[in-house]
N, C-alpha and C positions, 0 to 999 in steps of 0.2 A: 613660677620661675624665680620673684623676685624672693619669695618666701623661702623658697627655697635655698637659697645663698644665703639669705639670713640668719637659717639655721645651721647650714653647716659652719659659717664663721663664728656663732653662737658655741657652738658646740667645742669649736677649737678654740675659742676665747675660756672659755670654762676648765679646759683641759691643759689649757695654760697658767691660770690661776689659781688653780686648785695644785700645784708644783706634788710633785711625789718622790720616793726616792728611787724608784725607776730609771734608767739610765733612758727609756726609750717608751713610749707608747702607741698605738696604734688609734686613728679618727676614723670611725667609719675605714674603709676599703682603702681609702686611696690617700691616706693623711698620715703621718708621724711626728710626732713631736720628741725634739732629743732636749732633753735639759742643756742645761747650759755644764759647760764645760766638758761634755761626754761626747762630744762630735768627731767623727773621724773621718778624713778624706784622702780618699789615694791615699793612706796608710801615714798620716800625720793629723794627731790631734788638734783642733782647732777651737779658740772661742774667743767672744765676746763680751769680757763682761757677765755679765747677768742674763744678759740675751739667750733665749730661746729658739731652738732650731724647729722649724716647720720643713718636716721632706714631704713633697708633692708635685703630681703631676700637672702643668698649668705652661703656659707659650714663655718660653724664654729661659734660662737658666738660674735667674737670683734677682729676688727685689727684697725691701726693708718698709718696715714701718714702725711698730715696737716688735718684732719678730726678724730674723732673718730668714724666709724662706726661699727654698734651693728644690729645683729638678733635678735630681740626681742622674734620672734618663738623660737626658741634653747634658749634664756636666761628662759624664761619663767617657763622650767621646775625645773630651780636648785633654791637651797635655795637663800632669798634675799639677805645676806650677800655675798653669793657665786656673784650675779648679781651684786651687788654694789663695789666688788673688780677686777672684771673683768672692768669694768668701768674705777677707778682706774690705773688699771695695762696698760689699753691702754692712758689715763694720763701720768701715768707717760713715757711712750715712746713719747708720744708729746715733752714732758717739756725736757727728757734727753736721745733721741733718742734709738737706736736699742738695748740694753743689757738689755737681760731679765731678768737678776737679778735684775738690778737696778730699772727697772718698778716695777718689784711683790715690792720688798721693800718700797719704794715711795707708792705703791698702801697698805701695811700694815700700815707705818708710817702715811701717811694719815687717813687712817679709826681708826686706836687709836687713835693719837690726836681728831676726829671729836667725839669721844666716846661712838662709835656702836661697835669698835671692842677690845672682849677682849680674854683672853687664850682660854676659852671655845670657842668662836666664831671660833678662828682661829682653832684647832683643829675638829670642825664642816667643815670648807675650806677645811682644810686639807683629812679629810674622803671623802669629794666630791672628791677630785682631785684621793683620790684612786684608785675610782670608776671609772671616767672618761677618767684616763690616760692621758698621758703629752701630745704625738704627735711628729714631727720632730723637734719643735722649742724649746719648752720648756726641762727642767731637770725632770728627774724622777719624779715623785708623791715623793719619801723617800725622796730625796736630797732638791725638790725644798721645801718642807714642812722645814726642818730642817731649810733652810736660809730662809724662812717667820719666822719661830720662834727668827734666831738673829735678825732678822731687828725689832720684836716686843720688843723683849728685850734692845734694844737702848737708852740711854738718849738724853735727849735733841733735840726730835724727833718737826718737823714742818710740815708744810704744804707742805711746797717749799721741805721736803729732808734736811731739817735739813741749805740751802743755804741763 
């Protein structure tokens, strides 16, 4: 079993490093690898950077490490905005590693400056995240909303996080 997880991440390490001019590749059965900059979601182009997209199936909608990888299944049923900030939010963990505040904000300031996200929008995020529930990593649905709301409220907001 363990060997086996060593392989496939092996394999998807390889298939990541080895960069192609492929907008897309296929890992085994159940893996894709989207180059960076060729991501599309809910029908808006998405990226980070240099970052690489991993779509697969695994518990949960989106984590990062030097990869963003996303379930497409699980993103699929929440609203687009809701799928474009989760996007986002694991961004922003590439750019400014593991404080999840800092992501979700980066992932707000982001999507206002890009100008899909506004009060209404965010307040639509926010109802999802009700719904949803936080989980072990994340702040409450109340708390974590409240500081999406300062991070929207911010001057002089950019791409980078204001850097």
């Amino acid at each position: 079993m363990q060997t086996a997880r060593w392989l496939a991440g092996a394999a998807i390490a390889a298939a990541l490093l080895c960069g192609s001019s492929e907008p897309s590749r296929s890992i085994g059965e159940t893996a894709k690898v989207v180059q960076p900059g060729k991501l599309v979601i809910a029908g808006r182009r998405l990226s980070c950077g240099a970052t690489a997209t991993l779509i697969r199936d695994f518990e949960g909608f989106a984590v990062s490490s030097s990869v963003i990888m996303l379930n497409m299944q699980a993103l699929k049923e929440l609203p687009r905005r809701v799928q474009w900030l989760i996007y986002y939010h694991e961004c922003g963990h590439i750019l400014l590693g593991p404080n999840e505040a800092a992501a979700d904000c980066y992932a707000v300031r982001r999507a206002r400056r890009e100008g899909w996200l506004n009060k209404t929008g965010l307040e639509e995020i926010c109802a999802t995240f009700n719904i949803s529930g936080h989980g072990p990593v994340h702040a409450d649905p109340e708390e974590r909303c409240t500081q999406l709301r300062q991070c929207f409220m911010k001057k002089g907001i950019t791409a980078d996080g204001g850097h």
